[in-house]
C-alpha positions, -999 to +999 in steps of 0.1 A: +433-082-647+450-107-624+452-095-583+483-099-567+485-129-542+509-133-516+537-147-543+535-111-553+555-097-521+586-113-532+583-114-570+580-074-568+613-068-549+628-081-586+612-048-606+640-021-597+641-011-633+605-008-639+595+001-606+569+033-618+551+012-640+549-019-614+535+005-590+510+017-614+502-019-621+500-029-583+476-002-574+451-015-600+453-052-596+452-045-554+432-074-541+410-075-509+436-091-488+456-061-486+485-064-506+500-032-522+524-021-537+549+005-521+574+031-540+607+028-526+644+026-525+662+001-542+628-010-554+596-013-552+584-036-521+549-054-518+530-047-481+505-071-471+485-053-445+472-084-428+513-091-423+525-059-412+527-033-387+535-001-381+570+004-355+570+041-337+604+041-323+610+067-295+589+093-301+583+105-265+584+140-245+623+128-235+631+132-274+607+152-291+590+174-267+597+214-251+614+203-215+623+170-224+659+150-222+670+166-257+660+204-254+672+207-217+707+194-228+709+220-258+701+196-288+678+209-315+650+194-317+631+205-346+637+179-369+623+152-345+591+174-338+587+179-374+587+142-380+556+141-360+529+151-386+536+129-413+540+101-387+509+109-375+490+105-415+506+072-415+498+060-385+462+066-393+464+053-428+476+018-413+448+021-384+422+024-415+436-002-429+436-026-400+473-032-389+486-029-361+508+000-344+536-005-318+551+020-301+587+016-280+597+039-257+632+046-241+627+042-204+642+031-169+631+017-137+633+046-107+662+026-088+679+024-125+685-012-114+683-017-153+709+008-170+734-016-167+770-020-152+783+008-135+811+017-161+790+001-190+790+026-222+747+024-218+753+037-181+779+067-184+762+078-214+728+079-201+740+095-171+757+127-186+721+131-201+707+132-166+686+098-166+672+097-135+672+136-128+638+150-110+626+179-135+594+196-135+577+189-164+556+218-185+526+212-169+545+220-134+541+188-125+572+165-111+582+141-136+619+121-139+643+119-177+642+084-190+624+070-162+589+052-168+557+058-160+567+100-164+559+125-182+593+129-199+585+087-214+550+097-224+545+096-265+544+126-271+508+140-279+500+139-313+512+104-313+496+090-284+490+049-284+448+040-289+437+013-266+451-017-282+481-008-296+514-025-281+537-006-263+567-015-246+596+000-228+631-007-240+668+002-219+690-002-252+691+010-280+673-020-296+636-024-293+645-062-296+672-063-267+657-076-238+623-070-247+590-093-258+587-074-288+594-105-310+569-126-293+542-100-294+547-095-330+550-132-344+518-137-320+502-115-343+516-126-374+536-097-378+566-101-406+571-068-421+580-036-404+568-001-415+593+019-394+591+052-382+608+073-348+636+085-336+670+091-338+673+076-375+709+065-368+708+052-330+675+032-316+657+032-354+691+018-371+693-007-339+661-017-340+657-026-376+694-045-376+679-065-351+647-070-371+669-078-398+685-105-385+650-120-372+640-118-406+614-093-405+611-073-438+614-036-430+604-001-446+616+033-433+594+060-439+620+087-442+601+119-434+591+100-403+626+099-387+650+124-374+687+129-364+703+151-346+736+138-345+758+148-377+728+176-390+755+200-398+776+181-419+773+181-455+759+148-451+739+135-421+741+104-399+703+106-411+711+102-446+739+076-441+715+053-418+691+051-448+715+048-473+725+014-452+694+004-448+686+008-489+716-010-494+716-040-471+686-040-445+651-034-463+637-006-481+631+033-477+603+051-489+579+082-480+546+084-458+526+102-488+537+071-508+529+044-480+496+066-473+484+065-513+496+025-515+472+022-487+446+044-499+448+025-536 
């Protein structure tokens, strides 16, 4: 049987229709270079692992954890934390398979010399959360919300960056605004995104708008990704950032299926 080649990663954005039986195909013709085949929405989408990394988007104590930013101000946090397993199987299925993992977390300087203008949206916003705000952390220890090098911008456990790994702080919503995250990824070779983190419809539907419009292929891993904004509508700002992002802005698909692509 033929192997796919790297022609493959376009040609296989064409198979909406017959998506189950490409996938079938893909997995059997994998080559050795890493190319697979990934189940998703509108189709299926070929990942090249020696092209690709995987983007963990917020996922710190601020957002995710017991005493962080989010619980302290009353919002439920239970879908983020239960994002955090099946990010966790992913991340280690890319690590086996050799690409790279970068992580971005949401963090200020002490002085908040970068939240911006004094009546800027970023600035009032962040500042009816408390940025800045001395808290003591679970541990009892002295930490600061939203400000680096604390406990409250630490990944939160099960997550935690490996030596290697790129991580960066951002002070927008964007993991591209201001940042070298570009530069770090194109000196790596870096062109398609598998994107996972927090909130789904805030810094993850930033960040892959602005990877969009680098023209960096991206894939959300929907069980990966929470929102808390909009859960108790009938429909949820979750659910309509994919449904964008399916439409206009790459693909969506599930960490069992990138796991099994991988494992194929």
């Amino acid at each position: 049987m033929t192997k796919l080649t790297r022609r493959d990663v376009f040609a296989l954005t064409a198979v909406a229709g017959t998506a189950a039986a490409g996938l079938t195909r893909a997995r059997a013709q994998s080559s050795p270079g890493g190319i697979v085949a990934l189940a998703a929405r509108p189709e299926a989408v070929a990942i090249d692992t020696a092209r690709a990394a995987v983007l963990v988007v917020d996922m710190q104590n601020d957002f995710g954890s017991e005493g962080g930013m989010f619980q302290r101000a009353g919002i439920d946090i239970t879908g983020i934390q239960s994002a955090v397993a099946p990010t966790a199987r992913a991340i280690a299925a890319a690590r086996r398979a050799g690409m790279p993992v970068a992580y971005l977390k949401m963090g200020y300087r002490p002085d908040l010399s970068d939240l911006g203008a004094e009546h800027s949206v970023n600035s009032t916003r962040h500042l009816q959360f408390g940025v800045g705000q001395t808290v003591r952390a679970p541990d009892g220890s002295e930490s600061r919300i939203l400000i680096r090098d604390t406990w409250n911008t630490d990944i939160v456990p099960a997550l935690a960056p490996q030596p290697g790994d790129i991580v960066l702080y951002k002070t927008r919503f964007s993991g591209f605004y201001d940042t070298d995250l570009d530069e770090r990824l194109k000196a790596i070779g870096v062109e398609q995104l598998i994107v996972t983190g927090c909130t789904t419809s805030v810094c993850v539907e930033s960040t892959v708008r602005d990877a969009m419009f680098r023209d960096y292929r991206c894939v959300l891993l929907e069980d990966c990704m929470s929102e808390p904004v909009g859960a108790g509508f009938a429909r949820s700002n979750h659910e309509a950032s994919l449904l964008t992002v399916e439409a206009l802005f790459g693909w969506v698909s599930q960490s069992v299926r990138f796991t099994e692509a991988l494992a194929s």
